[in-house]
C-alpha positions in Angstrom: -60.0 -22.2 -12.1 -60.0 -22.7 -16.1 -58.5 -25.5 -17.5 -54.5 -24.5 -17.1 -52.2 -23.4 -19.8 -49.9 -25.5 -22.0 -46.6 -23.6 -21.8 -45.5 -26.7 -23.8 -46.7 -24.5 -26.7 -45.2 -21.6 -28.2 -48.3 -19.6 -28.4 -48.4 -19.7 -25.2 -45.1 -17.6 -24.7 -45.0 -13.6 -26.0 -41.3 -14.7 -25.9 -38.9 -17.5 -26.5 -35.4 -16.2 -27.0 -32.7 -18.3 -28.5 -30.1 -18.5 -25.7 -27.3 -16.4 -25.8 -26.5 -15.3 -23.0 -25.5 -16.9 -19.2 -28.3 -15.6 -16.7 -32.0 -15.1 -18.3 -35.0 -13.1 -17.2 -38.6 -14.0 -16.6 -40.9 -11.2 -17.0 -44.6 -11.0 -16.2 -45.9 -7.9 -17.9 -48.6 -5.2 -16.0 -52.2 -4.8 -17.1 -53.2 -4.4 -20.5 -57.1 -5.5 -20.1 -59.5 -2.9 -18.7 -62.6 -4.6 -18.3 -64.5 -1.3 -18.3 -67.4 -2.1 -20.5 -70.7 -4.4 -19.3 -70.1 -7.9 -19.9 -66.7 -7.6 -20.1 -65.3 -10.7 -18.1 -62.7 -10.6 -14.7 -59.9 -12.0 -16.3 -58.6 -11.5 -20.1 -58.5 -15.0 -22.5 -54.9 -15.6 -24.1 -56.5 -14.0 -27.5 -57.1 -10.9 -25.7 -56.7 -8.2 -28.4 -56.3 -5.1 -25.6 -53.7 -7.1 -23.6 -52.1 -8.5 -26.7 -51.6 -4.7 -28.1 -50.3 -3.7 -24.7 -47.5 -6.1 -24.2 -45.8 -4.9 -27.7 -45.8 -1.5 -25.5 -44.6 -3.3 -22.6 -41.8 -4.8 -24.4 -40.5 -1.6 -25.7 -40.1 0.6 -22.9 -40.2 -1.8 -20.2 -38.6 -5.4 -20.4 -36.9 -5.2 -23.2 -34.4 -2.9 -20.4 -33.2 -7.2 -19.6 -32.4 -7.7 -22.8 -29.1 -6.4 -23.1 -27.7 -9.1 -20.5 -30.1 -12.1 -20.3 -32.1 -14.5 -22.5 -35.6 -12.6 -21.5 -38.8 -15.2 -21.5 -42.1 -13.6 -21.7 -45.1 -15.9 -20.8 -48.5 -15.2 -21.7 -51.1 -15.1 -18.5 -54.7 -14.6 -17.8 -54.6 -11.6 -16.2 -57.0 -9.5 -13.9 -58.8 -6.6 -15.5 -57.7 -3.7 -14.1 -62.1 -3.3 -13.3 -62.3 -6.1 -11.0 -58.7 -5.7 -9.2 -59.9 -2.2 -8.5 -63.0 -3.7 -7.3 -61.5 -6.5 -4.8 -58.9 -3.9 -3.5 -62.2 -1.4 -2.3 -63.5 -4.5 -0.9 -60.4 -5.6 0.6 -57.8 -3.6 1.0 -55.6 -5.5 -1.4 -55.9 -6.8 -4.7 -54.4 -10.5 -3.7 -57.7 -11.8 -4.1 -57.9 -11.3 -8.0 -54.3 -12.6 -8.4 -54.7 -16.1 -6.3 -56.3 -18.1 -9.0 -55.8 -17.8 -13.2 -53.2 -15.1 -13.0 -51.4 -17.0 -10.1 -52.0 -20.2 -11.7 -50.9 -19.4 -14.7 -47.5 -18.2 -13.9 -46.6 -21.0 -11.5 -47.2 -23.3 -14.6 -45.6 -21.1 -16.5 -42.4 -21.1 -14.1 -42.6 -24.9 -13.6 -42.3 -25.0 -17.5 -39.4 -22.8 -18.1 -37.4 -24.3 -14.9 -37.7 -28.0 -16.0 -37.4 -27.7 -20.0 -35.9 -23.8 -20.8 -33.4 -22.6 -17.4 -30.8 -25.7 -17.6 -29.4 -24.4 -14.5 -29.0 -21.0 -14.9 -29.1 -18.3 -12.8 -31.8 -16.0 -13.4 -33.7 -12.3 -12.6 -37.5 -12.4 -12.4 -39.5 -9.3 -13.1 -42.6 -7.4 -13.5 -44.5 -4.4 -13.8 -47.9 -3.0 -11.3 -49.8 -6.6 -11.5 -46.9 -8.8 -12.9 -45.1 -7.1 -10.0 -48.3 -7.9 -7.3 -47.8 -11.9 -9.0 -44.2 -11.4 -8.6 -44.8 -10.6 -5.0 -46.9 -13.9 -4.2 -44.4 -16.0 -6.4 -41.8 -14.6 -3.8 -43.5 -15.8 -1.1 -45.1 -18.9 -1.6 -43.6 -20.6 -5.0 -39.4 -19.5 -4.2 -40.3 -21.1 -0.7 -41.7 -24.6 -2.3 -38.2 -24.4 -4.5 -35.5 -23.4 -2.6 -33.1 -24.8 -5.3 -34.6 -22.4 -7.8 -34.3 -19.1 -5.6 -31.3 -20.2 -4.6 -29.6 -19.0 -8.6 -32.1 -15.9 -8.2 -29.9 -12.7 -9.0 -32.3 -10.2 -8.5 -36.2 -9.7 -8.6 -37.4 -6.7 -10.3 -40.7 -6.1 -8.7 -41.1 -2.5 -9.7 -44.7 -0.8 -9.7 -46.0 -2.4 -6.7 -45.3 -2.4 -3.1 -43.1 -4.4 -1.2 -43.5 -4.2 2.0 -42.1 -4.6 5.9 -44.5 -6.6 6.9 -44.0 -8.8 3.7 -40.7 -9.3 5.1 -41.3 -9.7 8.6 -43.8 -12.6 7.4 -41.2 -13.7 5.0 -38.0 -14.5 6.3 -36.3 -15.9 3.0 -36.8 -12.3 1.2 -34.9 -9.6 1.3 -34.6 -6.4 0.7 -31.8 -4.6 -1.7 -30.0 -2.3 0.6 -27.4 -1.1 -2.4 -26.6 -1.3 -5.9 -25.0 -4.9 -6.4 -26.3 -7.1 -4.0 -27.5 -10.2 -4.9 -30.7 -12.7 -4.0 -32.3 -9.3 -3.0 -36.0 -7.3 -4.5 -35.8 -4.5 -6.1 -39.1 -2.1 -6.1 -40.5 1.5 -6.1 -43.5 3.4 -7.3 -43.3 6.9 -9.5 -44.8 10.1 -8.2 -44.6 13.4 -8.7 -43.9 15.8 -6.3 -47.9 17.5 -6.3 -48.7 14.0 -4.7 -46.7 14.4 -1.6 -48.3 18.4 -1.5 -51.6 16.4 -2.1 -50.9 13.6 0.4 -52.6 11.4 -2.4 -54.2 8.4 -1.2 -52.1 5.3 0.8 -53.0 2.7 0.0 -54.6 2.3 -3.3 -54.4 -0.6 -5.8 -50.9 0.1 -6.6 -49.0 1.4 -3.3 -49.3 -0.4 0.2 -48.7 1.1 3.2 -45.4 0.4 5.0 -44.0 -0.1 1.1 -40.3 -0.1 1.0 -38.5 1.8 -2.3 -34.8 2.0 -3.4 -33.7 4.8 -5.1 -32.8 3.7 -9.0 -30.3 6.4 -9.1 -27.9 6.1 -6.4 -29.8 2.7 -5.3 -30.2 3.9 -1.5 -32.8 3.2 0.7 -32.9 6.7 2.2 -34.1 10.0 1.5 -30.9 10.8 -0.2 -31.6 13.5 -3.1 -30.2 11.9 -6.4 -30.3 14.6 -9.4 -31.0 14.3 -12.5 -27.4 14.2 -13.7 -27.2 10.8 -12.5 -29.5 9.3 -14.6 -28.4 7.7 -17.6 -31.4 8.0 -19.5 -35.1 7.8 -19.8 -36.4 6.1 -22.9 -39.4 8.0 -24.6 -41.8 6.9 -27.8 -42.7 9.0 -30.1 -46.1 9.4 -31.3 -46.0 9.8 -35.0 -43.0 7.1 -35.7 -44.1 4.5 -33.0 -40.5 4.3 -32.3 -38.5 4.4 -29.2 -35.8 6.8 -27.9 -33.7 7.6 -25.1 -33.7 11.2 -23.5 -32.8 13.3 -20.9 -36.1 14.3 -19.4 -34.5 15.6 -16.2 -35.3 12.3 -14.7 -34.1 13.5 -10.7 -35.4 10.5 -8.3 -35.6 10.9 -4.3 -37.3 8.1 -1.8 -40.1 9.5 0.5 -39.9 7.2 3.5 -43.5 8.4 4.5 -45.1 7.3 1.2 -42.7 4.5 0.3 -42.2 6.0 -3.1 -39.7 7.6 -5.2 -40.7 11.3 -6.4 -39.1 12.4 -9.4 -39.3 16.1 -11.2 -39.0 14.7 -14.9 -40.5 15.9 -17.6 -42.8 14.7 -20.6 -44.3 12.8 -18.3 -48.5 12.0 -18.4 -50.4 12.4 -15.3 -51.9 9.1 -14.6 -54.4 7.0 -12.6 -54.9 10.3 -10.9 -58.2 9.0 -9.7 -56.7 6.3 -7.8 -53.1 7.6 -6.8 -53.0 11.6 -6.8 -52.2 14.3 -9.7 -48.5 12.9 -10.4 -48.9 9.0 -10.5 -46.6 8.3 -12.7 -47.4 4.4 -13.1 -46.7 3.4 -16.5 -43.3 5.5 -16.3 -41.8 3.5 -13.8 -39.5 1.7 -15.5 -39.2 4.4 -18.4 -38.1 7.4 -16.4 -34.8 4.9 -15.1 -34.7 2.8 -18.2 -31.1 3.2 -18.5 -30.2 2.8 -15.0 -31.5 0.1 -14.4 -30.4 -1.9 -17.8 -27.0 -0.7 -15.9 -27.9 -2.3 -12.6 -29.2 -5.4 -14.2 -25.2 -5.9 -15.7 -24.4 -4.7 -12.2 -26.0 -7.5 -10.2 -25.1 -10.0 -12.4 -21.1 -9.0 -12.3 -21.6 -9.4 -8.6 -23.5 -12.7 -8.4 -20.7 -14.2 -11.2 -18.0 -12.7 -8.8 -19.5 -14.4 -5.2 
């Protein structure tokens, strides 16, 4: 492994927030650097112009859903290109294996950081997106377990875009599972899809979806293959081309768990076909957290009322 990071530094951090609020969030954003073209190296420097463009994106439509009820930090990580992950997955059936140093590394310094000089005791959601979410996964594991006393003020951890799975569990007896919309100390996950992709059968499991994945419903937050229609969404949140800006919609955002696929499905609209190589015509990947956006910035406020109420 490279020399490790500073987190000391603020150029280290995408985010510092002043402290305003009672819980906070740490957020590990998804992948921004390809890697596509020759030379290109495994893992992205902290300069990274392509990752650096992609985690104003990410902040928009995806974390900034945490901002509304916690203090949200945002480190800056050496992350996996999305090249080489895609390589170690055909060569191993997972993509752990581009995670376990720099981009592992990197986080667990960055958590030691913000625990020790930025928490002061206060209890806290941890998030990601598709890799942040695969990091999120090994931090659960491994990291929470060497610091009880730190998962022990965990709310929640967002770990949407990437499977969780049963035998993650079963291995892992100190993580569990939501099973509703306000417990607490629990992981929350699911993966987008279109319907076409359970016609299709698309491919399980690929870089992004493992088999035996487990995924809650963000709309009535069950566990089962309850249908939840679009009237219960709250809103998805949409940019527009021309202005750059943001907005939220109604883009008839429905959401029902396929037990077979551990995924959600969803019928809504506007929404880009994506990774279609990897994971079927209606991967809908970079949408996870957009298509929901409102519900869960509702379930966020949710969870915390609960864990301030135990």
């Amino acid at each position: 492994m490279k020399e490790a990071i500073d987190y000391s530094k603020k150029e280290n951090w995408y985010q510092i927030p002043e402290i305003t609020k009672e819980f906070d969030t740490f957020y590990i954003y998804s992948t921004m650097y390809f890697g596509i073209n020759e030379g290109d190296p495994d893992y992205a420097t902290l300069d990274n112009a392509e990752m650096l463009a992609g985690i104003d994106i990410e902040h928009a439509i995806k974390s900034s859903v945490f901002e509304e009820s916690t203090n949200l930090f945002i480190p800056f990580y050496r992350q996996s290109s999305m090249k080489y992950a895609a390589e170690i997955f055909q060569e191993d059936g997972s993509i752990d294996a581009a995670l376990v140093g720099m981009p592992y590394g990197d986080i667990t310094a960055a958590l030691d950081y913000y625990f020790k000089n930025f928490n002061n005791g206060r209890p806290f959601i941890i998030a990601g997106h598709s890799q942040g979410a695969a990091i999120l996964r090994l931090v659960l594991k491994k990291y929470f377990k060497e610091h009880p006393d730190y998962y022990n003020r965990m709310v929640a951890a967002y770990a949407i875009g990437y499977s969780i799975t049963k035998d993650d569990l079963a291995a892992n007896p100190h993580m569990k599972f939501a099973t509703g919309e306000t417990d607490t100390g629990v992981i929350i996950s699911w993966h987008a899809e279109g319907p076409k992709n359970v016609e299709a059968n698309a491919p399980i499991p690929n870089v992004i979806i493992a088999k035996n994945g487990i995924a809650i419903n963000p709309l009535n937050w069950k566990l089962d293959e309850t249908y939840a229609p679009a009237s219960e969404n709250l809103g998805s949140i949409v940019g527009d081309e021309k202005t750059g800006k943001t907005e939220i919609r109604d883009i008839d955002g429905d959401a029902q768990v396929c037990l077979a696929r551990g995924t959600v499905v969803t019928n809504a609209k506007a929404v880009p076909n994506e990774m279609t190589d990897l994971a079927g015509p209606q991967c809908y990947h970079q949408d996870d957290y957009a298509i929901f956006y409102n519900n869960i910035k509702d379930n966020v406020a949710k969870r915390i009322a609960a864990y301030k109420a135990k």
